[in-house]
C-alpha positions as CSV (number, residue, x, y, z in Angstrom):
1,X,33.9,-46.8,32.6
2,X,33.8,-43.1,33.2
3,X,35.5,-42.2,30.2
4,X,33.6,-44.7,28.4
5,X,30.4,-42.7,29.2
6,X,32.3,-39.4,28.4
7,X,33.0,-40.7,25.2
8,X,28.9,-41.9,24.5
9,X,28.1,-37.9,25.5
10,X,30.4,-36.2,23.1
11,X,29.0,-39.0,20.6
12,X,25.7,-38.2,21.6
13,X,26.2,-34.6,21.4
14,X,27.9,-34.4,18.1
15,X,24.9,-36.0,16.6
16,X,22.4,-33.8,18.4
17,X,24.0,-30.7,17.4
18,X,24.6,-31.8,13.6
19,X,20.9,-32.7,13.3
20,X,19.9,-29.4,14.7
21,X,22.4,-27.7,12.0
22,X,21.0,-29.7,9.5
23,X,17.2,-28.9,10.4
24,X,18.4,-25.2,10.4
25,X,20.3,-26.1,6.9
26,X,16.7,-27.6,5.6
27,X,15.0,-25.2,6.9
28,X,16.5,-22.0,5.4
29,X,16.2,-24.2,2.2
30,X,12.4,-24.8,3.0
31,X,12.4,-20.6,3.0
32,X,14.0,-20.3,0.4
33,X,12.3,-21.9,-2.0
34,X,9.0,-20.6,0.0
35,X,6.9,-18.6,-3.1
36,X,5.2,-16.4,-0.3
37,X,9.0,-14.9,0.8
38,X,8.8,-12.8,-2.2
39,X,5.1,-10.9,-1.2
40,X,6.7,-8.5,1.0
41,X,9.6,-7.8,-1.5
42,X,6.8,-7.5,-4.4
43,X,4.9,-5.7,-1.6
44,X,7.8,-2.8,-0.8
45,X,7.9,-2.0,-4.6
46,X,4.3,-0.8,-4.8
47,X,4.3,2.8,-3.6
48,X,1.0,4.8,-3.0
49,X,1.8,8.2,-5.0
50,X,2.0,11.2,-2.8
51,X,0.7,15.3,-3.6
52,X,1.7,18.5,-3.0
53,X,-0.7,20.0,-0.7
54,X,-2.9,21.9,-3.0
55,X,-6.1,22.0,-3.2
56,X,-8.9,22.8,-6.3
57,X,-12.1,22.7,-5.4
58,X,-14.8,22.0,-8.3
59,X,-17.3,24.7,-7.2
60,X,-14.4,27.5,-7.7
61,X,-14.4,26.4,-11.2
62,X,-17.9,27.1,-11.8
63,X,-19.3,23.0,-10.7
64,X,-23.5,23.0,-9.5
65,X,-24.3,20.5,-7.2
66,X,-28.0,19.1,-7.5
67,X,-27.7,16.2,-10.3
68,X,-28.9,17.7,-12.9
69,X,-26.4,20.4,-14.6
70,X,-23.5,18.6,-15.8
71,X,-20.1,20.0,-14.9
72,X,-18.3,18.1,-17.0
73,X,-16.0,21.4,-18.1
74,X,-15.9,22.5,-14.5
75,X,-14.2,19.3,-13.8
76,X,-12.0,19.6,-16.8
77,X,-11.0,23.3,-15.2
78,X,-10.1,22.4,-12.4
79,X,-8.1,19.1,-12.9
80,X,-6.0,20.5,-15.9
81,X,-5.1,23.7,-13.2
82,X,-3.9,21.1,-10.7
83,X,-1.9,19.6,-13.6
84,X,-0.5,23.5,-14.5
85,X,0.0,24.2,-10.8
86,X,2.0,21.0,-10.0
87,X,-0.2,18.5,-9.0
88,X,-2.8,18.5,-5.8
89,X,-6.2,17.4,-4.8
90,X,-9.1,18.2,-6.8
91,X,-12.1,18.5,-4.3
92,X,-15.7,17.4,-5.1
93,X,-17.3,18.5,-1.6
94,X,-20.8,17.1,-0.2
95,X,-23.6,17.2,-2.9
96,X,-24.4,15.3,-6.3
97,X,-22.2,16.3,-9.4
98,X,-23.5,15.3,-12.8
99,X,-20.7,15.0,-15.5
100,X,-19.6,13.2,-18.7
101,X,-16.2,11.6,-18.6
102,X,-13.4,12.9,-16.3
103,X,-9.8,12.6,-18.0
104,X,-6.9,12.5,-15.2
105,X,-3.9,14.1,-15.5
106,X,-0.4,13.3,-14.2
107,X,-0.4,14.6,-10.3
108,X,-3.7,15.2,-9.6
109,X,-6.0,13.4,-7.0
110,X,-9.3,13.3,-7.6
111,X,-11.0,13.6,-4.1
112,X,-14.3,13.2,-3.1
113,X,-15.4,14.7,0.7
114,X,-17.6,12.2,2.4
115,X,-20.9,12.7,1.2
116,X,-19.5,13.7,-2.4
117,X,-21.3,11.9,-5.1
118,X,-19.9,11.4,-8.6
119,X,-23.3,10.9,-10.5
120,X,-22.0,10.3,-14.1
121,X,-24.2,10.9,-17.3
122,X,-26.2,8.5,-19.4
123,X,-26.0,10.1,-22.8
124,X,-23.3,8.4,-24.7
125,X,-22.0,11.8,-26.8
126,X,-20.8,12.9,-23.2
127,X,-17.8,10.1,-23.7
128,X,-16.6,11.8,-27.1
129,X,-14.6,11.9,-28.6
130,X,-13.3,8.4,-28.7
131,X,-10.2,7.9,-26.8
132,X,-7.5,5.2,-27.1
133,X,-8.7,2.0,-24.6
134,X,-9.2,-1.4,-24.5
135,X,-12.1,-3.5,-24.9
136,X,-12.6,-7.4,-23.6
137,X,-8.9,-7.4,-24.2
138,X,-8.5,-5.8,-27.6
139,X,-7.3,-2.6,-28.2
140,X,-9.9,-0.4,-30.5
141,X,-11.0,3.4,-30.2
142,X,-13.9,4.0,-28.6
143,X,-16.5,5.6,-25.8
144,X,-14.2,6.8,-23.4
145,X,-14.2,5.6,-19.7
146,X,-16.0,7.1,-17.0
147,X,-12.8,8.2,-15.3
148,X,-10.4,7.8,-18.0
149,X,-5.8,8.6,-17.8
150,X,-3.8,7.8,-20.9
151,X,0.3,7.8,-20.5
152,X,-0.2,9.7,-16.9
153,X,2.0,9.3,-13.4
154,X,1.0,10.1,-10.0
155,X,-2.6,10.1,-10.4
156,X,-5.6,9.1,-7.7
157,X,-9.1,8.7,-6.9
158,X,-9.5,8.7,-3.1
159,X,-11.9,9.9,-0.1
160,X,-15.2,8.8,1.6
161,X,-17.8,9.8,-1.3
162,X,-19.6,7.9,-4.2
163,X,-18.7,6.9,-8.1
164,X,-21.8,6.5,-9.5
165,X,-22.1,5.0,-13.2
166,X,-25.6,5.8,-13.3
167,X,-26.4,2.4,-15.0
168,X,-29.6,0.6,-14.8
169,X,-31.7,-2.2,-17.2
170,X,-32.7,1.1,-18.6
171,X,-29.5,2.4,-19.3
172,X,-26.3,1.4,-20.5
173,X,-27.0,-2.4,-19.5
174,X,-29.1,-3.2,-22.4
175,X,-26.4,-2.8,-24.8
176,X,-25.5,-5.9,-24.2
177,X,-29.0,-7.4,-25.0
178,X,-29.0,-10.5,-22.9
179,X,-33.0,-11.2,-22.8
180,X,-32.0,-13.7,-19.5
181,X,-30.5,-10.8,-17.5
182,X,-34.3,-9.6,-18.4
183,X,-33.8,-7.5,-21.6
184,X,-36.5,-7.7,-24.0
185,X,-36.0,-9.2,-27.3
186,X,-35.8,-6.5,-30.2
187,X,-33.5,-3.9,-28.2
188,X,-30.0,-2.7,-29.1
189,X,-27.1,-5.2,-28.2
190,X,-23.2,-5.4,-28.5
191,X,-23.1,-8.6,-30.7
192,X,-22.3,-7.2,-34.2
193,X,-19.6,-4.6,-32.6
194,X,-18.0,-7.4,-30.4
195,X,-18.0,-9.3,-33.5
196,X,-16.6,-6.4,-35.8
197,X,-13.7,-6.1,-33.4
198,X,-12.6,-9.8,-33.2
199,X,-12.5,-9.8,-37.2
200,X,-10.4,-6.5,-37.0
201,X,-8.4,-7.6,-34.0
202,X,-7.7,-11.4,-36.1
203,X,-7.2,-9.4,-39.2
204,X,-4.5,-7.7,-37.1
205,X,-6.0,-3.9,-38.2
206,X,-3.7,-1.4,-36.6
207,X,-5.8,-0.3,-33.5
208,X,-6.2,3.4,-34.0
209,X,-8.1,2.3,-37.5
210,X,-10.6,0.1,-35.4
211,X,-13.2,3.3,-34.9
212,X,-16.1,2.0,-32.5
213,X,-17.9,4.8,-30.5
214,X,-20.7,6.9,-31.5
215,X,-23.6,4.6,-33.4
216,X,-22.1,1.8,-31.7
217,X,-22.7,-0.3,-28.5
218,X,-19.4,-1.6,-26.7
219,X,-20.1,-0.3,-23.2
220,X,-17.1,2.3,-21.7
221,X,-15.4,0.5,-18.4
222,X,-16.1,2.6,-15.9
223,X,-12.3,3.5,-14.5
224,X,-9.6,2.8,-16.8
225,X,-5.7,3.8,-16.2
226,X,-3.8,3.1,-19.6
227,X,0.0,3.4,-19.8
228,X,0.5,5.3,-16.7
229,X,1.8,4.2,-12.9
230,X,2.1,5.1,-9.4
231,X,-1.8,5.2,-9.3
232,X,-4.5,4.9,-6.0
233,X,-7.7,4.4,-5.8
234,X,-9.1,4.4,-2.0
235,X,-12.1,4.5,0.2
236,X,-14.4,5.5,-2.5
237,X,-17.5,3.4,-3.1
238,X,-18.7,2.3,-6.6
239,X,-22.0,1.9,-8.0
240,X,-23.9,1.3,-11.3
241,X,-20.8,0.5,-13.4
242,X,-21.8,0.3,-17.1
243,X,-19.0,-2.4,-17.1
244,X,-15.7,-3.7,-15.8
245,X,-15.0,-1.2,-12.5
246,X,-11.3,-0.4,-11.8
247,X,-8.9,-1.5,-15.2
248,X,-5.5,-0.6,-14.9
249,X,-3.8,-1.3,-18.7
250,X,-0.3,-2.1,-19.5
251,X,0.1,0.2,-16.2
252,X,2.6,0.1,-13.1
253,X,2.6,0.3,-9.2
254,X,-1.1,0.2,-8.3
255,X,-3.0,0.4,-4.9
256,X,-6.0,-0.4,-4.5
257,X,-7.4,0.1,-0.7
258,X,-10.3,0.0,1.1
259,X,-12.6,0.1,-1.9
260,X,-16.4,-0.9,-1.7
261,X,-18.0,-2.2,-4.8
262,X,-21.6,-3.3,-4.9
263,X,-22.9,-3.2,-8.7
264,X,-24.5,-6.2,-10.4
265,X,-25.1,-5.7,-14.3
266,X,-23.5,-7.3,-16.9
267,X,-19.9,-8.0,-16.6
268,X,-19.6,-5.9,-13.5
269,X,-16.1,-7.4,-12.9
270,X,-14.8,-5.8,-9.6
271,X,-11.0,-5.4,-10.3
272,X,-9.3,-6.2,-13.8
273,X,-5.6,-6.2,-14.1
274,X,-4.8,-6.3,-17.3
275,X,-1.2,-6.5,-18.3
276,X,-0.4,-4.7,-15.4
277,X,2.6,-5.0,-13.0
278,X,3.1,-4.5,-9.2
279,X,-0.5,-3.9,-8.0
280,X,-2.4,-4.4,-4.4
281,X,-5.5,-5.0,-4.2
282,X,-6.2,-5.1,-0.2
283,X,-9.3,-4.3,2.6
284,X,-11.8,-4.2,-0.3
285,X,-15.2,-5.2,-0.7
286,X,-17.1,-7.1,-3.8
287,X,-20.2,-7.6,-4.9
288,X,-20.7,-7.4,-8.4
289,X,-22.2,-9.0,-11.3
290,X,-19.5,-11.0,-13.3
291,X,-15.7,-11.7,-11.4
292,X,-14.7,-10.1,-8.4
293,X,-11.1,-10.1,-9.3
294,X,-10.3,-10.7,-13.0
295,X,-6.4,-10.9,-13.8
296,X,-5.9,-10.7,-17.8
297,X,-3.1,-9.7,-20.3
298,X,-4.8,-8.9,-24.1
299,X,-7.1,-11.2,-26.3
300,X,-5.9,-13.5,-28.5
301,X,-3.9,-11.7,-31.5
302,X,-3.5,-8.3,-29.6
303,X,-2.8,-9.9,-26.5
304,X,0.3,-12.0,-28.5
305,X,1.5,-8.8,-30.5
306,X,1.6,-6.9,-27.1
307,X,3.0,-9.6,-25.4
308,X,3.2,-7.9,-21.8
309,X,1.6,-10.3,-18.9
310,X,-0.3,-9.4,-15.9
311,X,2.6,-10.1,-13.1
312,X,2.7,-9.5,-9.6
313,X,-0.3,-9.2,-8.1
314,X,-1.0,-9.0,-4.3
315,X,-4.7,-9.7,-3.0
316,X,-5.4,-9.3,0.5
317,X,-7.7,-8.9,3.7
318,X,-11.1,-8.5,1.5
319,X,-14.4,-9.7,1.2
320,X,-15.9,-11.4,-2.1
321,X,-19.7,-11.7,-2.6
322,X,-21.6,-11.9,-5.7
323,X,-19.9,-12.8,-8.9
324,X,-18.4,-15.3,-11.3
325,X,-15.7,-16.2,-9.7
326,X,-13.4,-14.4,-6.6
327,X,-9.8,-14.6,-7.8
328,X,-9.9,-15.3,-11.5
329,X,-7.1,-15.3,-14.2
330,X,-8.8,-14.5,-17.6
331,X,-10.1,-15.2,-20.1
332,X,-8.5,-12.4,-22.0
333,X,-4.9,-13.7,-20.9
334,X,-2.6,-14.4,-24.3
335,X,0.2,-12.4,-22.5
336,X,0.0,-14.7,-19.5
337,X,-0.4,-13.8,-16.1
338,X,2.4,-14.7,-13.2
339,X,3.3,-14.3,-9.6
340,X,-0.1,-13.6,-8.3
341,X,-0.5,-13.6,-4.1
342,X,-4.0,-13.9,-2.3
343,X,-4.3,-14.6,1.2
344,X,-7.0,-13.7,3.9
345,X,-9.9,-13.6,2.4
346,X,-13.3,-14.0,2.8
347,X,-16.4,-15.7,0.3
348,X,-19.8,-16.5,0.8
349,X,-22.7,-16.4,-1.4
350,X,-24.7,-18.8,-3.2
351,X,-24.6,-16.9,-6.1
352,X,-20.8,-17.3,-5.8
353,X,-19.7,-19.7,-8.6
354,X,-16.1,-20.5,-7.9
355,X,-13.6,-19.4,-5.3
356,X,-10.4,-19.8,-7.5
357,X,-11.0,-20.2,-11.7
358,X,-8.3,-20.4,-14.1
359,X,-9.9,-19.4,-18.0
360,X,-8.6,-19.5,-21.1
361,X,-8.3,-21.3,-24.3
362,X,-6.5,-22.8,-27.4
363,X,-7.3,-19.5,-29.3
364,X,-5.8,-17.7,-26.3
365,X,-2.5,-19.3,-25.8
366,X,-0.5,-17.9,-23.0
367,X,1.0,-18.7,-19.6
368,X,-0.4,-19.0,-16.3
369,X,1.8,-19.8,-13.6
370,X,3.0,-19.3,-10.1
371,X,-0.8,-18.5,-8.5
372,X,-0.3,-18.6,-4.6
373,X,-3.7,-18.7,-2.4
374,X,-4.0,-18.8,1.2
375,X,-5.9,-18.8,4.2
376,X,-9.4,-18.5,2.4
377,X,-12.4,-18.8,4.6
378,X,-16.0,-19.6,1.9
379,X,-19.4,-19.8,3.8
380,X,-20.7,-21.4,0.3
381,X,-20.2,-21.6,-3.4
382,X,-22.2,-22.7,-6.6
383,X,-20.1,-24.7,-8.8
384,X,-16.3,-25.0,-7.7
385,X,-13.5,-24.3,-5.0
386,X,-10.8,-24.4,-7.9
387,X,-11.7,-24.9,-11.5
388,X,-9.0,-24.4,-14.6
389,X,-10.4,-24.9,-17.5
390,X,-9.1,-24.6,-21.1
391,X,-11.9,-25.0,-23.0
392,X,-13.4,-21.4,-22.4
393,X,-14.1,-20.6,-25.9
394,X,-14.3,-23.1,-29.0
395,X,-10.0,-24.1,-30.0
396,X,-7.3,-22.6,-32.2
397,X,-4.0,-22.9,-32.3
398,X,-2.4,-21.9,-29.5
399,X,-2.0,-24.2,-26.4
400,X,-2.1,-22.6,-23.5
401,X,-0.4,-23.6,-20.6
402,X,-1.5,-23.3,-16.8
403,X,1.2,-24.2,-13.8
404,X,3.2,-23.9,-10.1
405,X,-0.8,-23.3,-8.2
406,X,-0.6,-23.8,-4.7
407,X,-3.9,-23.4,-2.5
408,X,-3.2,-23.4,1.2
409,X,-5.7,-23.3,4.0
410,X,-8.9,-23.6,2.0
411,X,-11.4,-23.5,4.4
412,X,-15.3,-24.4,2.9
413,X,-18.3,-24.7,5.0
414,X,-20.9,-25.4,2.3
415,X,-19.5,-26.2,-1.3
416,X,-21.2,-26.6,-4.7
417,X,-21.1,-29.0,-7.3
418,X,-17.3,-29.6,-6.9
419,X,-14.4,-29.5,-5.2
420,X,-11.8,-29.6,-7.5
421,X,-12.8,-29.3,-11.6
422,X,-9.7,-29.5,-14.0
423,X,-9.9,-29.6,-17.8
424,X,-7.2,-29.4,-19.5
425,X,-5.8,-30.7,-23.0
426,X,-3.9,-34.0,-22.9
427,X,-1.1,-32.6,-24.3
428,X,-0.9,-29.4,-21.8
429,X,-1.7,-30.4,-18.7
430,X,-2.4,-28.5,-16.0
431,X,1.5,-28.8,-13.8
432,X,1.8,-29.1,-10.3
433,X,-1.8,-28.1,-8.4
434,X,-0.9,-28.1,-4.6
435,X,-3.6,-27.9,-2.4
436,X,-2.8,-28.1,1.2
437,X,-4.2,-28.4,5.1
438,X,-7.4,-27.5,3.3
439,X,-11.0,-28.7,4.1
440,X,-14.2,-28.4,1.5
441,X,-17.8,-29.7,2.8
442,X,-21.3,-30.3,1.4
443,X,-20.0,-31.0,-2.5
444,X,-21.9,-33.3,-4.7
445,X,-18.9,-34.5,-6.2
446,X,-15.2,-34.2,-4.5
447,X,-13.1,-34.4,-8.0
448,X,-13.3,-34.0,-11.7
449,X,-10.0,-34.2,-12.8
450,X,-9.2,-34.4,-16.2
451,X,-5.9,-34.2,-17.6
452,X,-3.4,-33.1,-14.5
453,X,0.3,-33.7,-14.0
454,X,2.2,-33.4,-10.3
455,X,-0.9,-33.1,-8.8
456,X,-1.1,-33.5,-5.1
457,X,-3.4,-33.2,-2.2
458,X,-1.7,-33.1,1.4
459,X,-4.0,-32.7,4.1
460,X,-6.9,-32.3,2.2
461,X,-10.8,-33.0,3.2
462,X,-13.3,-32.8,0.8
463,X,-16.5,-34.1,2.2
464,X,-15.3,-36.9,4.5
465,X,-13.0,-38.2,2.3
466,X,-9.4,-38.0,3.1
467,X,-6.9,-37.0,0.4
468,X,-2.8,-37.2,1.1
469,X,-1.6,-37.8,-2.1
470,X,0.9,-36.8,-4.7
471,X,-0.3,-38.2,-8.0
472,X,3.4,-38.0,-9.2
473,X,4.0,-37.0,-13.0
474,X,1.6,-39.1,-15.3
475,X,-1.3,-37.4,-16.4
476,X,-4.3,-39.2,-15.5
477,X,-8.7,-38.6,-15.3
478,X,-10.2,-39.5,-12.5
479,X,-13.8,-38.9,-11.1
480,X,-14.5,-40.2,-7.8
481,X,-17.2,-39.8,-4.8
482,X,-15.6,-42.5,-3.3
483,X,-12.9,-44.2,-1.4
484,X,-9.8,-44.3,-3.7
């Protein structure tokens, strides 16, 4: 009998200890094929650039303080002697500097003293000559940027003071000549030029020939990195953009840290990656007037000649307001966007339209895929928690394709019209939506799904309604306030 009960324990613990070496086999396969284990590797190749410790203060090259002298030379001075010396910090101490576009240079860091202000000019013949840039997605000449670097390295914007863009319903703003944003009918808008450079960019017009600029009204972004890497921006505040903020182009290892920006004009997107790879974006405040985050990769036929995608992007430990949308890919994304990371962040506005929105269009093309959120706290919204929608901008011919998005720990006190809004084209889905241990209250309607394949909902609250599906591979509409 003894042996008999010997023989039941070595039983007994042979099957113990093989289950726990099989948990411990699944698990390391649960890690492996766990999307968020590559953050920190993506994480470990973005490098802050570093500077010799040099210093070049404005004033020493003949720079005014007082707002209304423009130092736009001084500024020029002083960064190309940095540049001459080897790189170091060019200074903007306490006081208001007036100036016309600032062009960076490779291993110089443009630093502004706590109390420094930036205060930039509103006469467009300060942004000539036209420099190389982008525009909504397509590549043109044009106004230059406020803070403007072409095919540099090693280049920042850092310290405690004040970018100022200086733009106001008066100024700048009203080149777009929206009468609802309160624009009187009659003044000068954007819509011939914006139209000009979609013929030129369809008629596939080399990009040097497309001449915008002086006598013409597509608004300069405000800071714009094109071609270069190992770039920072951090701790400055921005204000009164004329435009899109921070747009790093075709450009490499990019921090972005402790930003504040609070300006609400016309497309006042916050951040826009735009075929851009390795950046961080983290402890940053928005609250602006079109998306807080905007991933994109070219328009259309520029963005498919080009053909370089936005790709591993990390967004972290921030704060959204105001604006469109908080973590947006496109709608300027025919070079496809993938890899992208955001976790611990916080929402709440009711001018807030959607927490995570996927844009684009059969003119577009392109792939978005492998979009990774998590723990997401949102007081309210107005229309959506998640929306993809394909049908941005009228068709074409190029079907785009949106994938592998997995929303984790969506937490939603007050939501909007929807939870989840999906339109997609029957025959390109949208593939495998995840959203998981997430809870969404106060929406008029919990799902508008239209055309979806793999979707699945584990864990999922929306109102009071339970949802612990996986919809498995059909494609299927469904529109429900109800019990399924």
């Amino acid at each position: 009998m003894k042996r008999k009960y010997q023989f039941l324990a070595q039983v007994i613990t042979i099957f113990l200890v093989g289950a726990l070496l099989q948990n411990c086999v699944n698990k390391k396969e649960e890690d492996a094929h766990d999307p968020w284990n590559q953050l920190e590797e993506i994480k470990a190749q973005i490098q802050p650039p570093t500077f010799p410790d040099r210093s070049f203060n404005i004033t020493d090259f003949g720079a005014e303080a007082g707002g209304e002298i423009k130092n736009t030379d001084a500024f020029a001075r002083a960064i190309q002697e940095a540049h001459d010396s080897g790189g170091g910090k060019v200074v903007v101490p306490k006081g208001t500097f007036l100036t016309g576009a600032i062009h960076l240079k490779s291993n110089v860091n443009l630093h502004l003293e706590e109390g420094a202000t930036i205060l930039f000019s509103r006469d467009p013949q300060d942004y000539l000559p036209v420099v190389f840039s982008r525009w909504e997605g397509m590549e043109l000449m044009n106004y230059s940027p406020f803070i403007y670097a072409y095919d540099q390295e090693n280049i920042a914007v850092t310290g405690k003071g004040t970018l100022d863009g200086n733009a106001t319903t008066e100024y700048w703003w009203p080149w777009k000549g929206n009468k609802e944003d309160g624009w009187e009918e009659g003044m000068t808008n954007q819509d011939a030029d914006r139209d000009s450079l979609h013929h030129l960019n369809a008629e596939k017009v080399p990009p040097r020939e497309r001449v915008f600029g002086e006598g013409h009204y597509l608004r300069p972004n405000f800071v714009q990195f094109y071609k270069s890497k190992n770039i920072l921006v951090s701790d400055v505040k921005l204000v009164r953009s004329p435009m899109w903020n921070i747009h790093p182009v075709l450009s490499e290892n990019v921090t972005i840290r402790n930003v504040h920006i609070e300006t609400l004009g016309p497309n006042n997107d916050g951040v826009n990656p735009e075929s851009s790879k390795n950046v961080l974006i983290t402890d940053s405040y928005f609250d602006t007037g079109d998306d807080c985050i905007a991933i994109k990769s070219g328009r259309n036929q520029d963005g498919r000649r080009i053909g370089v995608p936005s790709e591993n992007i990390i967004i972290e430990n921030s704060v959204m307001k105001d604006g469109h949308g908080g973590i947006v890919m496109g709608s300027e994304i025919s070079g496809g966007v993938r890899n992208v990371f955001a976790r611990n962040l916080q929402m709440d506005s009711p001018n807030l339209d959607r927490v995570l929105r996927i844009k684009t269009s059969s003119k577009r093309g392109g792939t978005t895929e492998n979009i990774y959120l998590k723990d997401i706290k949102v007081g309210q919204y107005k229309e959506a928690a998640i929306r993809a929608n394909m049908f941005y901008e009228p068709p074409g011919e190029f079907m785009p394709t949106i994938r592998n998005i997995v929303v984790e720990n969506l937490q939603v006190e007050n939501g909007g019209e929807y939870g989840v809004l999906i339109e997609a084209y029957e025959e390109s889905p949208v593939e495998n939506l995840k959203v998981i241990n997430s809870t969404i209250k106060g929406v008029e309607k919990t799902l508008e799904v239209n055309n979806a394949k793999g979707l699945e909902f584990r864990n999922v609250t929306i109102n009071d309604q339970k949802f612990d599906k996986i919809f498995g591979s059909e494609s299927f509409t469904e529109k429900t306030n109800q019990e399924e």
